[in-house]
KOLVEXSE-864600 format. One record per atom (N, C-alpha, C, O): residue in three letters; x, y, z; residue number from 0; atom name. Coordinates in pm, whole numbers, m for minus. Atoms other than C-alpha are relative to their C-alpha. Example, Ala and Ser with C-alpha at 12.3 -4.5 7.8 and 13.67 -1.06 7.14 Angstrom:
% KOLVEXSE-864600
ALA	89	m119	0	0	N
ALA	1230	m450	780	0	CA
ALA	90	120	0	0	C
ALA	194	118	66	0	O
SER	m82	m119	m6	1	N
SER	1367	m106	714	1	CA
SER	m77	109	73	1	C
SER	m26	220	90	1	O
***
This chain:
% KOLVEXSE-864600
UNK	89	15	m116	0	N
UNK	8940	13069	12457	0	CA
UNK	m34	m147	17	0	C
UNK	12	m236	m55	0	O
UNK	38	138	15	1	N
UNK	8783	12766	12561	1	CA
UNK	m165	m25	m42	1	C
UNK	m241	m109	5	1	O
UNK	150	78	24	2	N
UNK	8439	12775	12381	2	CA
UNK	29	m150	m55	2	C
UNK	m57	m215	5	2	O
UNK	m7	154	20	3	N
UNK	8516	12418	12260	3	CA
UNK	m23	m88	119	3	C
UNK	m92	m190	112	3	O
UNK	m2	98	m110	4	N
UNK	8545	12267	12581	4	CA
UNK	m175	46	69	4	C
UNK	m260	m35	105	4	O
UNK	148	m36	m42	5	N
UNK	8213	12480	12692	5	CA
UNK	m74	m46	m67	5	C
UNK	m154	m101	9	5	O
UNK	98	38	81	6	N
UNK	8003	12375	12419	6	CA
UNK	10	m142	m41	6	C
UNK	m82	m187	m110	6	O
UNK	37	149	m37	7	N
UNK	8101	11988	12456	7	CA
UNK	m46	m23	131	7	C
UNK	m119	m120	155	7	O
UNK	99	27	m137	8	N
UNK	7992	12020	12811	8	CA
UNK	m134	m11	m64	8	C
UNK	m210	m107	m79	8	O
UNK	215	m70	m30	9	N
UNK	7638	12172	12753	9	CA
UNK	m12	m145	m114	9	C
UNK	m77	m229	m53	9	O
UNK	24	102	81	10	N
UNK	7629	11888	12463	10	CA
UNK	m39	m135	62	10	C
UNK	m121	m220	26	10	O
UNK	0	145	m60	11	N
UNK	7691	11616	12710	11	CA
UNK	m68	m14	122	11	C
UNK	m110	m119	170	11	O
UNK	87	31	m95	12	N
UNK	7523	11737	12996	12	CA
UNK	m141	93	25	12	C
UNK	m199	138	124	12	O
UNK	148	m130	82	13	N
UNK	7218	11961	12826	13	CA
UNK	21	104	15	13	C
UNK	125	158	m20	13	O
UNK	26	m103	m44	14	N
UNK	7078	12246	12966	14	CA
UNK	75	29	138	14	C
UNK	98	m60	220	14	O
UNK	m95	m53	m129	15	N
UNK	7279	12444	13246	15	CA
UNK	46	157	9	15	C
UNK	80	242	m73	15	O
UNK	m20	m177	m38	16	N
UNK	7330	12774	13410	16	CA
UNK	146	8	m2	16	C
UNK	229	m76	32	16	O
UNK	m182	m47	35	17	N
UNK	7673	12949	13325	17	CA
UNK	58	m54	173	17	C
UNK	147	m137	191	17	O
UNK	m70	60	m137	18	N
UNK	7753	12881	13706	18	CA
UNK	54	m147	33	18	C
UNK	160	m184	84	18	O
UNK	m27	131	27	19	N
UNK	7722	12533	13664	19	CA
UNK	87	m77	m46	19	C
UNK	146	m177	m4	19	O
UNK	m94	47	115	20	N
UNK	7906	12508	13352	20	CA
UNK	134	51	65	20	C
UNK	207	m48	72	20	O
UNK	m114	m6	m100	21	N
UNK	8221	12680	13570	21	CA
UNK	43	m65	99	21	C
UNK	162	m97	101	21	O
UNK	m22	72	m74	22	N
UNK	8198	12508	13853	22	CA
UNK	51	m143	m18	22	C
UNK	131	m204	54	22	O
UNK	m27	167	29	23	N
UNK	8204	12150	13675	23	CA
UNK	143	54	m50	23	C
UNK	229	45	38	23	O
UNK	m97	m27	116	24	N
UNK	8471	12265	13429	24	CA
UNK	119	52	57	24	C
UNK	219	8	1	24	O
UNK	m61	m48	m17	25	N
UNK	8680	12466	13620	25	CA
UNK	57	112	m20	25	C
UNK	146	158	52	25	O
UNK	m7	m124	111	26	N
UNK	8699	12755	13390	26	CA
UNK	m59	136	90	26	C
UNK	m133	95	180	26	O
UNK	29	m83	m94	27	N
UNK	8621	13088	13574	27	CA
UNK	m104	49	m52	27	C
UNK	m110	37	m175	27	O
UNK	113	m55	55	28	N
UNK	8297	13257	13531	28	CA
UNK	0	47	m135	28	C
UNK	m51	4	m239	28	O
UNK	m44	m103	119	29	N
UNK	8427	13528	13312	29	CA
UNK	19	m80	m90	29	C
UNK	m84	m89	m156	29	O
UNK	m13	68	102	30	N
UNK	8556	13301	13073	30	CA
UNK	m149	m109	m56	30	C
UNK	m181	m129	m173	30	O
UNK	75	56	47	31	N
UNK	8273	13088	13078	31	CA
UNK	m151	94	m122	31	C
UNK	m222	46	m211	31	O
UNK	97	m74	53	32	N
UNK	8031	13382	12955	32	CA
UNK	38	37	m80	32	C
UNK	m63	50	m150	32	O
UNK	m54	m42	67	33	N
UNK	8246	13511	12723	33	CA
UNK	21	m102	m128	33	C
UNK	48	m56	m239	33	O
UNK	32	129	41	34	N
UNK	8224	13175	12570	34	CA
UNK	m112	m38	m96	34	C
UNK	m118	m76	m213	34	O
UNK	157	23	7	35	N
UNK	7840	13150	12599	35	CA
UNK	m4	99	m114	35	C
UNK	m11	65	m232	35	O
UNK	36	m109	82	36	N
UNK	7804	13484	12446	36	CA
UNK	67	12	m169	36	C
UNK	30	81	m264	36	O
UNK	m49	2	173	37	N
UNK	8064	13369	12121	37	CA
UNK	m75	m118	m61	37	C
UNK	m59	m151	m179	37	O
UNK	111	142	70	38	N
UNK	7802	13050	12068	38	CA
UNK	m90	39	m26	38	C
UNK	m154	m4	m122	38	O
UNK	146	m26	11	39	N
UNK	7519	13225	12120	39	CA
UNK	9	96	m141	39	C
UNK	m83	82	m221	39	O
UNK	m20	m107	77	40	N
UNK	7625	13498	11880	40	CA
UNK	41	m110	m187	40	C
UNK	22	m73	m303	40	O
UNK	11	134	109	41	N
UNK	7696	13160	11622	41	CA
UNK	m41	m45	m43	41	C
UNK	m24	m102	m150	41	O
UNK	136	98	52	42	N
UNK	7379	13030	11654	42	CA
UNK	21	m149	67	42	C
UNK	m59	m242	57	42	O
UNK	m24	159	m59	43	N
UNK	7523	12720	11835	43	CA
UNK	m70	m35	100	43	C
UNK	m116	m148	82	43	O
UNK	41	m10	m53	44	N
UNK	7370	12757	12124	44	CA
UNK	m128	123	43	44	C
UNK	m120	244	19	44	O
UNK	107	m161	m55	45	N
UNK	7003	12956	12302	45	CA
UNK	74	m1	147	45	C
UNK	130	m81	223	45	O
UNK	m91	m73	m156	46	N
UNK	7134	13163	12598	46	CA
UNK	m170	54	35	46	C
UNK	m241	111	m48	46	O
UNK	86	m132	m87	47	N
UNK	6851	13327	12812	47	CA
UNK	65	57	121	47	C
UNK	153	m15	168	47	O
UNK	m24	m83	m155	48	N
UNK	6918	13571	13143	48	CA
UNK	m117	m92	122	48	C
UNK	m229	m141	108	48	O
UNK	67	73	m108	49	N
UNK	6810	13414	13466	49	CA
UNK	m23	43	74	49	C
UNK	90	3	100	49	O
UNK	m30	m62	m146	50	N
UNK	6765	13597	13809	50	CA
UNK	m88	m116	67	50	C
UNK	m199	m158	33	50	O
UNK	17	115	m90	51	N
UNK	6753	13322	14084	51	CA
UNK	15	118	138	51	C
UNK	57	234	127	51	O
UNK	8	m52	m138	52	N
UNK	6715	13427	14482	52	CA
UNK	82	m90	87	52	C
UNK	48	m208	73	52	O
UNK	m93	72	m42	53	N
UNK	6987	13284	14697	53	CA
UNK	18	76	143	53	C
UNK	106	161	162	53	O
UNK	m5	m61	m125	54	N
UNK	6921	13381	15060	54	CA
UNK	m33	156	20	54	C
UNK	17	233	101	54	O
UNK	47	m113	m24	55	N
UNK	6733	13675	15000	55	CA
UNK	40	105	m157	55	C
UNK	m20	199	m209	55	O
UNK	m97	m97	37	56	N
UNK	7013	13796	14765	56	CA
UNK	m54	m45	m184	56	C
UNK	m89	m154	m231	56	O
UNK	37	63	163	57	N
UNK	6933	13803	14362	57	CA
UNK	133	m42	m79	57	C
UNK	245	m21	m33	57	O
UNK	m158	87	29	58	N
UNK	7202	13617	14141	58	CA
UNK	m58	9	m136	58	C
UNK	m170	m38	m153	58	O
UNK	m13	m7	122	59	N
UNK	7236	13701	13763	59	CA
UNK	72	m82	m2	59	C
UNK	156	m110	84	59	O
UNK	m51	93	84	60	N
UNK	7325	13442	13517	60	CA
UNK	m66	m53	m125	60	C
UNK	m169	0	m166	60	O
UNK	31	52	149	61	N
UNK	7272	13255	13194	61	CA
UNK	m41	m174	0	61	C
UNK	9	m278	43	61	O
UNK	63	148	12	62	N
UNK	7069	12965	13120	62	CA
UNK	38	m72	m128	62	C
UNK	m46	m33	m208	62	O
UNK	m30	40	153	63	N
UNK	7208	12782	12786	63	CA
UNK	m72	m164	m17	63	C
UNK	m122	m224	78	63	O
UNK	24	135	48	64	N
UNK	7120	12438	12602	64	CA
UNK	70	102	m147	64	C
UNK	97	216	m185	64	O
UNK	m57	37	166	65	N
UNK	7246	12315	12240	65	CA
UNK	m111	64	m69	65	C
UNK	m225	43	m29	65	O
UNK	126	m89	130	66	N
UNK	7029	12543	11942	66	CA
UNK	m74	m160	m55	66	C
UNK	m33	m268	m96	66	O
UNK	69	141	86	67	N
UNK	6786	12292	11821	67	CA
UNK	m30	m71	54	67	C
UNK	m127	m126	3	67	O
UNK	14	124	m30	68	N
UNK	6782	12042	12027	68	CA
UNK	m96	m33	93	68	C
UNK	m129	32	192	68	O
UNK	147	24	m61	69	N
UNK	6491	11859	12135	69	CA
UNK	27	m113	60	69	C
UNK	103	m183	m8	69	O
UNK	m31	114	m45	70	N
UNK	6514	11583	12344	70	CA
UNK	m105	m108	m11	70	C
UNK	m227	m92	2	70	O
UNK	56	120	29	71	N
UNK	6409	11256	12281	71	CA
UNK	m149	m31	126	71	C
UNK	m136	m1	244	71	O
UNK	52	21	m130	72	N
UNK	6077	11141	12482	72	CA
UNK	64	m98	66	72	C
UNK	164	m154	21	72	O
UNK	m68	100	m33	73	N
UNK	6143	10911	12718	73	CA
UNK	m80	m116	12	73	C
UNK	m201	m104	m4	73	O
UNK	40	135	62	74	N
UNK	6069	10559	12691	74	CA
UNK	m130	m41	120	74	C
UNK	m136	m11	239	74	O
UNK	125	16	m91	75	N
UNK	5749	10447	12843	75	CA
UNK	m107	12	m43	75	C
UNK	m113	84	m142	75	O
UNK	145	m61	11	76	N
UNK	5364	10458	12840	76	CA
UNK	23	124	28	76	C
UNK	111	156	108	76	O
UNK	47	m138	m23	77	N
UNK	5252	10820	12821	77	CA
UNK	m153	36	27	77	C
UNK	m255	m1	m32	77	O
UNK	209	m3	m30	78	N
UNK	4919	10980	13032	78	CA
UNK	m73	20	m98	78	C
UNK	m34	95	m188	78	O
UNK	128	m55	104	79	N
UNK	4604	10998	12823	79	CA
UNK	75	m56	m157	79	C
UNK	34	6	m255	79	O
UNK	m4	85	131	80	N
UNK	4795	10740	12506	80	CA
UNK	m117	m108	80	80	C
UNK	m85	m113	199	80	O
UNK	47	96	53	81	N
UNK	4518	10456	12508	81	CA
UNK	71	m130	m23	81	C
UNK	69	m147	m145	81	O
UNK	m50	88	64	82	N
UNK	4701	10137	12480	82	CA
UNK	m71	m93	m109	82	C
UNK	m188	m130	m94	82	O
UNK	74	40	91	83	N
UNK	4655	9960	12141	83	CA
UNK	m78	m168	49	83	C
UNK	m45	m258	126	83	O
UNK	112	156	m25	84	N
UNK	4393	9652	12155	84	CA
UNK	m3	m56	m113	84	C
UNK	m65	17	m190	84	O
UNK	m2	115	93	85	N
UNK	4433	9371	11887	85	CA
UNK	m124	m78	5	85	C
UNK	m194	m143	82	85	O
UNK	192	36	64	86	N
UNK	4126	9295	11712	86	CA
UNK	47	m151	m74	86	C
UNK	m38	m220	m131	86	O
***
């Protein structure tokens, strides 16, 4: 199959709905879930179920990111830090 190629995507471009991950990739749905579901079942990846609304109409799919992974903050002041004052 191609979980290899699926699970360097989601690596390189985080979190993403199985639709997503097909569309970029090229890979057909089916394969892409079939995929999801041998990572998730690995521990490599968290999978949740999604239902989105798309013109009325509801749209099953899968939400994935990398197991573990926390992302870095990002660089900057943050609200309510205090900046330090030199005594």
């Amino acid at each position: 199959m191609r979980t290899t190629e699926v699970f360097e995507y989601l690596k390189k471009h985080g979190q993403l709905l199985d639709s997503e991950i097909a569309s970029a990739t090229g890979i057909s749905l089916d394969e892409v879930r079939v995929s999801l579901s041998k990572l998730s079942a690995q521990g490599d990846i968290s999978r949740c179920s999604v239902t989105s609304y798309v013109d009325g109409k509801s749209v099953e799919g899968f939400q994935c990111r990398i197991a573990g992974y926390l992302p870095r903050p990002a660089p900057g002041r943050k609200p309510g830090v205090a900046p330090k004052t030199s005594s």
